[in-house]
Structures are given as structure tokens and as C-alpha cells.
C-alpha positions as CSV (number, residue, x, y, z in Angstrom):
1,X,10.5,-61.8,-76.4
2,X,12.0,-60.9,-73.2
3,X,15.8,-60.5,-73.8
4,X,18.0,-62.2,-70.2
5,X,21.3,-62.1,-68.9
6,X,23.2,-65.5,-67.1
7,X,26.4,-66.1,-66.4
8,X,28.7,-68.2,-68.5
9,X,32.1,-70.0,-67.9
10,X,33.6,-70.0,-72.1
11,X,37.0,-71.4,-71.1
12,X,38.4,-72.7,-68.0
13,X,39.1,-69.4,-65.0
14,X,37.2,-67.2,-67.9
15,X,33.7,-65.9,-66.8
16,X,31.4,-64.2,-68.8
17,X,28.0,-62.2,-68.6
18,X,25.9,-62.9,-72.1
19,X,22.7,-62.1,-73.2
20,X,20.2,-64.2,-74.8
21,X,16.5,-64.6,-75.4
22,X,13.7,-66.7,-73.8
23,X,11.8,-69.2,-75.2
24,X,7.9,-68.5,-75.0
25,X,5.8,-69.5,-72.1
26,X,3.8,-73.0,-72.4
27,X,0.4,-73.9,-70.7
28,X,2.3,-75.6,-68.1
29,X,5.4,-73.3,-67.4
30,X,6.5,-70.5,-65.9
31,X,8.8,-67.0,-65.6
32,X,10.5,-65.9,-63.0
33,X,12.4,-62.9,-62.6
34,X,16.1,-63.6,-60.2
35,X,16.2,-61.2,-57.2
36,X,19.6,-63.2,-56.4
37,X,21.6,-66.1,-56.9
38,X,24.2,-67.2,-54.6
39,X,27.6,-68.6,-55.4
40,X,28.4,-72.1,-54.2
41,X,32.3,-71.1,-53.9
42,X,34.1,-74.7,-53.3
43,X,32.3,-76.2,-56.1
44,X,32.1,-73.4,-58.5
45,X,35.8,-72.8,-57.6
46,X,36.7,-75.9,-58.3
47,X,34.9,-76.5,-61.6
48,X,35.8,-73.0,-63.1
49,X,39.6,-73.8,-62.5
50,X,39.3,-77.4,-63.3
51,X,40.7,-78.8,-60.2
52,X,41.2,-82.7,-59.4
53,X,37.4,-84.7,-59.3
54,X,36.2,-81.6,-60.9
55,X,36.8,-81.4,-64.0
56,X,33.6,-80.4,-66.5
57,X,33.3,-79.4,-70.1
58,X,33.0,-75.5,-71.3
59,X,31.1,-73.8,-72.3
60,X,29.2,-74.1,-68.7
61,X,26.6,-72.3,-67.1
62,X,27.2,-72.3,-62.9
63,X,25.0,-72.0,-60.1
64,X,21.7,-73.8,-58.3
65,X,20.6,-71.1,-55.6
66,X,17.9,-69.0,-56.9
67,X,15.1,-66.9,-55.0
68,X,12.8,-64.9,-57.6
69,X,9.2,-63.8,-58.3
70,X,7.0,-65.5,-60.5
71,X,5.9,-63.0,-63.6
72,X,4.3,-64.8,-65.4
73,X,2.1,-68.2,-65.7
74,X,0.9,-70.8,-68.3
75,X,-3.1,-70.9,-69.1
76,X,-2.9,-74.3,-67.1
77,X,-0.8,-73.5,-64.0
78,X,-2.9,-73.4,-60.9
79,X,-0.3,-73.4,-58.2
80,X,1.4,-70.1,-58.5
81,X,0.1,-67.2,-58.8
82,X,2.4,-63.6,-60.5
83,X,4.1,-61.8,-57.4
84,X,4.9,-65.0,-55.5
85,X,8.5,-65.4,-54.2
86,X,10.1,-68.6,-55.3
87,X,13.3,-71.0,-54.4
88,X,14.8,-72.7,-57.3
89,X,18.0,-74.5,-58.2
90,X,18.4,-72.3,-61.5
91,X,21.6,-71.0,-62.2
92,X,22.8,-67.4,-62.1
93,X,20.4,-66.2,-64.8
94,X,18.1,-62.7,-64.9
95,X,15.1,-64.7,-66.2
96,X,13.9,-67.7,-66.8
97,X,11.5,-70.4,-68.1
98,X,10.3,-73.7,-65.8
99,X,8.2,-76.2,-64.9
100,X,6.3,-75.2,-61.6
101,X,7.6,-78.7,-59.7
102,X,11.0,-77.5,-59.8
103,X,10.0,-74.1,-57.7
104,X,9.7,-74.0,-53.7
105,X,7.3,-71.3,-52.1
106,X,8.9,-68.8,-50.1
107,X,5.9,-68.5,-48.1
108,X,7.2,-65.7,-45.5
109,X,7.1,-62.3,-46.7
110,X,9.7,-61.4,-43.9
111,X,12.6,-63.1,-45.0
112,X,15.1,-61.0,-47.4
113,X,15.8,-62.7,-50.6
114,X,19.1,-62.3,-49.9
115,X,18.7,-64.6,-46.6
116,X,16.6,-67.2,-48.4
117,X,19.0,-67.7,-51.2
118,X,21.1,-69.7,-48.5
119,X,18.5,-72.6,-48.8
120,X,20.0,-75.4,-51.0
121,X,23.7,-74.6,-50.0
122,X,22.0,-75.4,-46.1
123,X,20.4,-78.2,-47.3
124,X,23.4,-79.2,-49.2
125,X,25.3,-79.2,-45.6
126,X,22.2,-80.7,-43.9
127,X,22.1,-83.8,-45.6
128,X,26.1,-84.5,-44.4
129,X,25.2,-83.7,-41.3
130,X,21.7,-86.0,-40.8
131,X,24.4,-88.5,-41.8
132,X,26.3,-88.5,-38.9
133,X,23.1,-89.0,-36.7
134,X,23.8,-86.8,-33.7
135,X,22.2,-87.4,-30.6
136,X,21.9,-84.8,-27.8
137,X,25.5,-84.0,-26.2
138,X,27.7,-85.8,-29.0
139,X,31.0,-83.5,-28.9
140,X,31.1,-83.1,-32.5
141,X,34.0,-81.0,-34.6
142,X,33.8,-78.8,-37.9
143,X,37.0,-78.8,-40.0
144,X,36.7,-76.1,-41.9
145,X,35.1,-72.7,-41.6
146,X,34.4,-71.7,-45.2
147,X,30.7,-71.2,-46.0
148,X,29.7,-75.3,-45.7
149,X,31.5,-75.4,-42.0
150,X,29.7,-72.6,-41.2
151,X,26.2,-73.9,-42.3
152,X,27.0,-77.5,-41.3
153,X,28.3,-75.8,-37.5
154,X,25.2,-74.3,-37.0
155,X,23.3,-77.2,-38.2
156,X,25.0,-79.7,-36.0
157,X,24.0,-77.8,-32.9
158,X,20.6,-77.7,-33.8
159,X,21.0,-81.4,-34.2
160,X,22.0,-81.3,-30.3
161,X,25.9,-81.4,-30.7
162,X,27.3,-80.5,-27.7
163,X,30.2,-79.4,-27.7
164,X,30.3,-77.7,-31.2
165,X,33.8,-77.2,-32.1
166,X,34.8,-75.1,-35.0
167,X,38.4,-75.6,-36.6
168,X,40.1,-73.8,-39.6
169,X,43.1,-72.4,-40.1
170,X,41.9,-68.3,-40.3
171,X,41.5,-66.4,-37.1
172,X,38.4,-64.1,-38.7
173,X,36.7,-67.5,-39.7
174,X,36.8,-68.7,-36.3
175,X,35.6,-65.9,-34.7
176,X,32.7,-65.8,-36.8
177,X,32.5,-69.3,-35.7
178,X,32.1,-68.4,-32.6
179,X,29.7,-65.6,-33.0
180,X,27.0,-67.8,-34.3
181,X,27.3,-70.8,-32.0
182,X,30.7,-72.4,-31.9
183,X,31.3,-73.8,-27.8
184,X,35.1,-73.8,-29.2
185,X,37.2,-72.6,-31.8
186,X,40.7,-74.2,-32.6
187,X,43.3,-74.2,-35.0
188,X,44.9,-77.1,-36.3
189,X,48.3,-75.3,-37.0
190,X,48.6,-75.0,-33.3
191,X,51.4,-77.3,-31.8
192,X,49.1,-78.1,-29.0
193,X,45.6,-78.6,-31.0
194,X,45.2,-82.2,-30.2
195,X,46.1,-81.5,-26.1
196,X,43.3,-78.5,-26.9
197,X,40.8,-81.3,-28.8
198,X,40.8,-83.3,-25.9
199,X,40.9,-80.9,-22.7
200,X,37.0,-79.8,-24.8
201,X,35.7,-83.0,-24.7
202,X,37.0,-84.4,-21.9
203,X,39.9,-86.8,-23.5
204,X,38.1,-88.6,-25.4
205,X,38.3,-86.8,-28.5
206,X,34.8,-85.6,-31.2
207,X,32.4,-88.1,-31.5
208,X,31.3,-87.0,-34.7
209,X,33.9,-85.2,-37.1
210,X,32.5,-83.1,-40.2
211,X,35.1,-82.8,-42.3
212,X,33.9,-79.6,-44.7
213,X,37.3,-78.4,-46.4
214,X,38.1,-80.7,-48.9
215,X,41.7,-80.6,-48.8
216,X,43.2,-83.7,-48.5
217,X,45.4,-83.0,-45.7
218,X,42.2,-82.3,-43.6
219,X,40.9,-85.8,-44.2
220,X,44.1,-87.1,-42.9
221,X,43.4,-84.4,-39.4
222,X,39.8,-85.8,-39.1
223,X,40.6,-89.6,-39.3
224,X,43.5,-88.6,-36.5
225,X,41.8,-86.4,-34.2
226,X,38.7,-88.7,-34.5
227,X,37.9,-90.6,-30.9
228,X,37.2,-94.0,-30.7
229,X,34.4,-95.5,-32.6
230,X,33.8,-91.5,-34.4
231,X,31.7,-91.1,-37.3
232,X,33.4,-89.2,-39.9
233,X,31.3,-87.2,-42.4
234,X,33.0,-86.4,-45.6
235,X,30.6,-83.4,-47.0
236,X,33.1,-81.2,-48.7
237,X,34.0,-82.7,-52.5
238,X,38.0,-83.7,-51.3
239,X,40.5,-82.3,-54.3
240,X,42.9,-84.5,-55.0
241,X,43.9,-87.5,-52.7
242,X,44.5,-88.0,-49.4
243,X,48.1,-89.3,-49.2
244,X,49.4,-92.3,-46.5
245,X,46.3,-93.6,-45.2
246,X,46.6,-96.4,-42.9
247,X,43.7,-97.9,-42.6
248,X,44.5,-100.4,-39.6
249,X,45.8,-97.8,-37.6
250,X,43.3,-94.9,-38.4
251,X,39.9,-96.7,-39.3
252,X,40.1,-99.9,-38.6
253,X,41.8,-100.0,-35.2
254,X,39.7,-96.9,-34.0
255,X,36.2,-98.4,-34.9
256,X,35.8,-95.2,-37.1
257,X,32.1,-94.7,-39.4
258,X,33.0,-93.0,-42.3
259,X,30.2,-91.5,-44.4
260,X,30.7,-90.0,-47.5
261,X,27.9,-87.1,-48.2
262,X,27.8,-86.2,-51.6
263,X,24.7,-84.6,-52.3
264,X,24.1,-86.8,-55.1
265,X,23.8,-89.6,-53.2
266,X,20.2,-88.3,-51.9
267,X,16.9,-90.7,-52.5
268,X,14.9,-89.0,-55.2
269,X,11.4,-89.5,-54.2
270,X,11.1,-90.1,-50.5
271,X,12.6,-89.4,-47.5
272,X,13.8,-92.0,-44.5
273,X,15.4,-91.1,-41.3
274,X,18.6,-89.6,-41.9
275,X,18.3,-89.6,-45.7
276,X,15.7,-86.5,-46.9
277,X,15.1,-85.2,-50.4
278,X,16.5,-82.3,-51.5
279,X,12.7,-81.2,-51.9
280,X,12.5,-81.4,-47.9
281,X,15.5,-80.6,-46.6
282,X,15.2,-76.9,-48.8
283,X,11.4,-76.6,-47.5
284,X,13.1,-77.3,-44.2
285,X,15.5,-74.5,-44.4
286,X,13.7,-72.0,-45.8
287,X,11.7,-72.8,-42.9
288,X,14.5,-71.8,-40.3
289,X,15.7,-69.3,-42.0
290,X,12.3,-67.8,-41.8
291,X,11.9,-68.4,-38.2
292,X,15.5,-66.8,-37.6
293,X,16.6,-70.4,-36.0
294,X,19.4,-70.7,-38.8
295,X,21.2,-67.6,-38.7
296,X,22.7,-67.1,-42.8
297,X,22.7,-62.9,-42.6
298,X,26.2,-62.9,-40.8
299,X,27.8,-65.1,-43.6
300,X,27.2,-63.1,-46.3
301,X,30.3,-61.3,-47.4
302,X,30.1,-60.0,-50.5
303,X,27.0,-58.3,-53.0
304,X,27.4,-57.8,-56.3
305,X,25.5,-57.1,-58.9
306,X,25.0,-59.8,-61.5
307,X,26.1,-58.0,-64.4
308,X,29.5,-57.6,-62.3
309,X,29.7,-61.3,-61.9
310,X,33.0,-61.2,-63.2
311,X,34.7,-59.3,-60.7
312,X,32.9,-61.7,-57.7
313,X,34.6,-64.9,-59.6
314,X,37.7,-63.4,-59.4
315,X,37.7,-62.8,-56.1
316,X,36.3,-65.9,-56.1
317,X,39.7,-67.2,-58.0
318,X,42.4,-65.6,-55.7
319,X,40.5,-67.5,-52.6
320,X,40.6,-64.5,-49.9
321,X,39.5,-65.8,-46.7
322,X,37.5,-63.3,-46.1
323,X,35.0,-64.7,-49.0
324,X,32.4,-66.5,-47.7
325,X,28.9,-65.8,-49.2
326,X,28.7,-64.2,-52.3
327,X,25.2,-62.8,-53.3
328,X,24.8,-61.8,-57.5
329,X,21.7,-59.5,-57.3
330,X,19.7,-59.3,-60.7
331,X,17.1,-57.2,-61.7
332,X,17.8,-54.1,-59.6
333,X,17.1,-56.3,-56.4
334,X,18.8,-54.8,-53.4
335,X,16.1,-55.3,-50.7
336,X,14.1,-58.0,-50.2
């Protein structure tokens, strides 16, 4: 019996490391060792504190970004082999004990672990962004430079956005921004950020707005700023509501598309233009993150190890903008 570790949230903002025991392997199963799990921040924020449209039971066991290496297999398990690298949406666990259609191939050697965990949380901004159907020269803008605005910004360029604006409200987020592909970085506190919006795309405002905060407020900035006939991608969750909509005036009136991207809202068996699996959009990253044509090294702020995974939720908990991506390494795995 091998004895684990995972991460457990016991009581609302209370986070726990506890040990446990795995169940034996069956014929058609198999164990995987955790080199690291990554720490979806909004969401996990949001659920650990309880916050509005996010409130889940306890005990509760976070996370779904895993990379580890198969150690084991079932007597009837032909399509991995011990030593290979795999992508899971486990949660942040030492160990543990699945089917093998719930694991993705990391099929280059090259790519750090640490790098590769970034695969659902991109495919979790790829989806909002396939929504918004970008075509080659669209000025599109980014509200929000947390960890999904930074994955959605770089998405949306590969998508052909051009310009690529990137908004938020922290000067070291936006120059990060701009290290990794923003054209423009603004600040909506500014007095003069819509006179700014519009000298970057020529007056007539984004074409596509991603709105990746979920504050409230913002969705109120994105359904202003928004030029005429916009499509409007909600991908962050939004907290709470978003007070004194007008409709006619901001929707209606404008000819605005709005799109809400939850991922749950993905098709569960095959893809369609725009609207991919969340089996082929995470092939799909770990793809470019392979090929070094999604860049995820830069965002990664913070390591720690997963027996410490404690001290990164409270972090987490205080909401430093300097947080960003937070990597819980597990079984001694500091290098790829």
C-alpha cells in the first residue's frame, strides 16, 4: 500500500495537507506519481473563500492541472508504458489511481513539467477565446492581467488579433503584458483610457473584448469600451453582479455579441469550429507549449512545495498582484 499526500480544503479559507492510502491497482488502471500541480487561483480563490456563484461544500479537494509519470500499470493496459510523462485533470495529490482515458501524453521530453502543467488552465482560456472567432487584424482587448488574461492575451494573437491590447489595473502585470506580446497596455483607472482605447484602434474602439477579471465592475468597462457590433467574451466566472446594465444603450443599441465561456459549456465528445473538447484543446497546448509558440515560463511566480501548500493558499488568500502562477511540486520534483 503506497501511503499519498493531497490537499484538502476542511472548512471554508482553511487548507490542509493529509495523508491517506491508495486503493490497489485494477487490470485496467493506472499510478501516477505528481511532479506538479498548478493552482487555478480565481476559481480556487473563490471557492476556498466561498465567494458569490461559488459557493461548494467542504470537505473539498481542489485542483485539475496535473503533469506526472506513470509507475505503474494494470495487466490489461496497453497504452502506457512506466516512465511516460502524463497530463491529467487530477487534483493536487502526490499519487494516484486512474483510468488511462483520463491521461494525455506528454510526448516531448523537452518541455519542463513545470511548463506543461499550464495545459488545461490554456485550454480553459482557449475555449473563451475560439468563441469570439478572431479573424486576422481584429483589434481585440484583454481586461484583466491575472493568469487567464495573460493566457487568453497570448492566445488571441496567435488567433491573429491585431492589435492585442492588454488592460488591468497593476503596472507589473502590464508590463508582463507587454513582454510576451501585448501591441498595447492600458489602464482603465486612467482619466483618459477610453481617448487611449481609441487613438490604438483607430476610433473605432476593440472589436473583440475578453473580459478575464470577473469583477463585476469590469463587465460594466467591457460592454462600454466595446465598438460597434463587438463580440464580448465573458471567460472569467463574474463574482457577484454587475450593477445598472442598460441593455438598450449598451447591447442592444451597439449591436454587441456577447458570449458567455464557461468551460462547462464545452461539447463532450466532438469538436466543431469554434467549440473543441477539452481533450483537444489540452493536446493542443501541450503542443505549443512544446514548440515554445505559447510562452507559460514567464508567468510562473511562485514554487512551492506540495507539502507547503498551505503557505501558497495563503498567499493565495491575501490576493498580491504579484501571484500569478503557482506551481505545488510533489515528490521531490524540482526539474523537469
Amino acid at each position: 500500500m503506497i501511503k499519498a499526500q493531497r490537499v484538502v480544503w476542511p472548512s471554508r479559507a482553511k487548507v490542509d495537507v493529509e495523508t491517506f492510502t491508495l486503493p490497489p491497482i485494477g487490470d485496467n488502471e493506472v499510478l501516477v506519481a505528481t511532479d506538479c500541480t498548478l493552482i487555478s487561483p480565481g476559481t480556487e480563490r473563490a471557492f476556498l473563500l466561498g465567494l458569490p456563484n461559488a459557493q461548494g461544500g467542504y470537505p473539498s479537494r481542489p485542483g485539475y492541472s496535473n503533469i506526472g509519470t506513470v509507475i505503474a500499470v494494470g495487466n490489461a493496459v496497453t497504452s502506457f508504458k512506466v516512465g511516460e510523462r502524463v497530463a491529467s485533470t487530477q487534483g493536487h495529490t502526490s499519487h494516484f489511481v486512474t483510468a488511462p482515458n483520463r491521461l494525455l501524453k506528454v510526448a516531448s521530453a523537452d518541455v519542463p513539467s513545470e511548463e506543461a502543467v499550464f495545459f488545461n488552465l490554456g485550454a480553459i482560456a482557449l475555449q473563451g477565446v475560439r468563441k469570439a472567432r478572431i479573424e486576422l487584424g481584429e483589434a481585440t482587448l484583454v481586461l484583466g492581467q491575472g493568469l487567464i488574461g495573460l493566457l487568453s492575451l497570448q492566445l488571441a494573437k496567435l488567433s491573429g488579433a491585431l492589435p492585442i491590447i492588454a488592460a488591468d489595473l497593476t503596472d507589473s502585470r502590464l508590463e508582463l503584458a507587454k513582454s510576451i506580446g501585448a501591441d498595447a497596455i492600458l489602464n482603465p483607472e486612467d482619466t483618459d483610457f477610453s481617448e487611449q482605447l481609441n487613438a490604438v484602434t483607430n476610433g473605432n474602439g476593440p472589436v473583440v473584448v475578453i473580459e478575464a477579471t470577473g469583477h463585476p465592475d469590469a463587465v460594466s468597462t467591457a460592454l462600454d469600451v466595446a465598438g460597434w457590433g463587438a463580440r464580448l467574451v465573458l471567460l472569467a466566472s463574474t463574482r457577484g453582479e454587475t450593477p445598472k446594465v442598460n441593455f438598450y444603450r449598451d447591447v442592444h443599441k451597439k449591436g454587441l455579441i456577447l458570449y458567455g465561456a464557461h468551460n462547462a459549456v464545452r461539447p463532450r465528445q466532438e469538436s466543431s469550429p469554434n467549440y473543441w473538447t477539452l481533450k483537444d484543446d489540452s493536446h493542443l497546448l501541450l503542443t505549443l507549449i512544446a514548440e515554445k509558440r505559447f510562452d507559460v515560463a514567464p508567468l510562473i511566480s511562485h514554487r512551492v512545495p506540495g507539502e507547503e501548500a498551505p503557505k501558497a493558499y495563503q498567499l493565495l488568500m491575501e490576493w498580491n498582484p504579484g501571484l500569478l502562477g503557482v506551481v505545488l511540486q510533489w515528490n521531490n520534483s524540482h526539474v523537469p
